[in-house]
N, C-alpha and C positions, 0 to 999 in steps of 0.2 A: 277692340278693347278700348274702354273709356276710360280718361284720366284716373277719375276714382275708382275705376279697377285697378289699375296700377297701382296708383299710391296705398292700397290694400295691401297687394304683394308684396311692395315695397316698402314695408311699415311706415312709409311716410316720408320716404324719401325720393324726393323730387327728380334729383339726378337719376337713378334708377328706375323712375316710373317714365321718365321719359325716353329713357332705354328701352322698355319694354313696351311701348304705344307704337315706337318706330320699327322694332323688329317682327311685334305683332302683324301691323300692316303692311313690311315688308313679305313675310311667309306669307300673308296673306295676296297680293299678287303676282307673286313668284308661283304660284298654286293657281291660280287666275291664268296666265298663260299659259301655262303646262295644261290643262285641263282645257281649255277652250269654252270653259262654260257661262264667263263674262266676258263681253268685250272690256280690254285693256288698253285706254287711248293714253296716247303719246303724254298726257298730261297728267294721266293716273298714274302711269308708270313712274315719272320722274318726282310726283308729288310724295309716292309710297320709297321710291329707295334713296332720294335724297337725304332723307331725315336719318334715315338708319346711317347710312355712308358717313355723314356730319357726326353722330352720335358714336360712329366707333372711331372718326378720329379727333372728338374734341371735348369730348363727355367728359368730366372730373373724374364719374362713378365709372367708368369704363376704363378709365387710364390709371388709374390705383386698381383694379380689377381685372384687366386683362390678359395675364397669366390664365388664371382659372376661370374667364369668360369664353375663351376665342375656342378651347378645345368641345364645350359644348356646343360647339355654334358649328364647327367642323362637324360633329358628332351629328346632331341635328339633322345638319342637310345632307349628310351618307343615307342619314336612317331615311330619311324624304325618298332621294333615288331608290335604294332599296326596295322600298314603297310602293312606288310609281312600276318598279319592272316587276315584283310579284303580282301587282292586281293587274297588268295588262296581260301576263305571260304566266304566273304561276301556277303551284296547284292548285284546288281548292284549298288546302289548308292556309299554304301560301299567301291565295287572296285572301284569306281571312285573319289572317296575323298581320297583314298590312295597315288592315286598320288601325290598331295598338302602334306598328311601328312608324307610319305617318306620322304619330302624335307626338314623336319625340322630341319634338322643339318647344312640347310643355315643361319639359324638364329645364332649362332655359330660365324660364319664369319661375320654379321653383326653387330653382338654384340662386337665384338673385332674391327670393323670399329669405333664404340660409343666410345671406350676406348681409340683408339690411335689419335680421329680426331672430337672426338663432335658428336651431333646430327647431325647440318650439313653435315659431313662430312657420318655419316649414311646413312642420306636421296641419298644424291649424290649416293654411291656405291650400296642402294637396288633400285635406280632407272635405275640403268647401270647392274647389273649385277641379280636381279632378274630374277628364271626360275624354270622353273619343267621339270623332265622327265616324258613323258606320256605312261605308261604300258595300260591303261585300253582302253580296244578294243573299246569304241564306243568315245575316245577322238580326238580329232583334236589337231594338233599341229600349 
């Protein structure tokens, strides 16, 4: 995710956008190791969860928000696990709800749309920027 994706979401707020650049790229090699399909050097890894680590203990927008941040964030990475044991193990339907339920760390980002911009402001960004990545073999993109 790029700055000015963020600050999109974030209707503009910095503190929030910068929440959401670090946890982007945190899910993002947290998913990188699990999957084995990037190598994850010692430098990537510490460069990707450093910022996020920093950011949930010293963020402004995180520390006035942390109430109704952290249970998403809880939420998130259950739906992630969940995820990961349907598409290695499940049924077919299973692995194909996987897909949908991996993504629930977009909620995340939509939920911090709510915060910095209304419900409005919500609808607008999961109407632009709603998506799923599709693993499961008999999905269409």
């Amino acid at each position: 995710m790029t700055q000015e994706e963020a600050l999109e979401i974030a209707n503009g707020n910095k503190e929030a956008a910068g929440l959401l650049v670090s946890f982007d790229a945190f899910c993002g090699v947290l998913d990188d190791v699990f999957d084995k399909d990037k190598e994850v050097s010692d430098v990537r890894l510490v460069d990707r969860v450093e910022p996020f680590i920093e950011d949930l203990l010293l963020n402004p927008f995180v520390q006035a928000n942390r109430v109704v941040l952290w249970p998403i964030i809880v939420s998130a990475f259950n739906s992630w696990l969940d995820a990961n044991r349907w598409q290695r193990d499940g049924t077919p339907q299973q692995q194909q709800a996987a897909d949908v339920l991996k993504g629930q760390y977009h909620e995340f980002f939509y939920f911090v749309a709510r915060l910095c911009g209304g419900r409005d402001h919500m609808r607008l960004i999961t109407t632009k920027h709603r998506r799923y990545d599709y693993d499961y073999k008999g999905a269409t993109k």
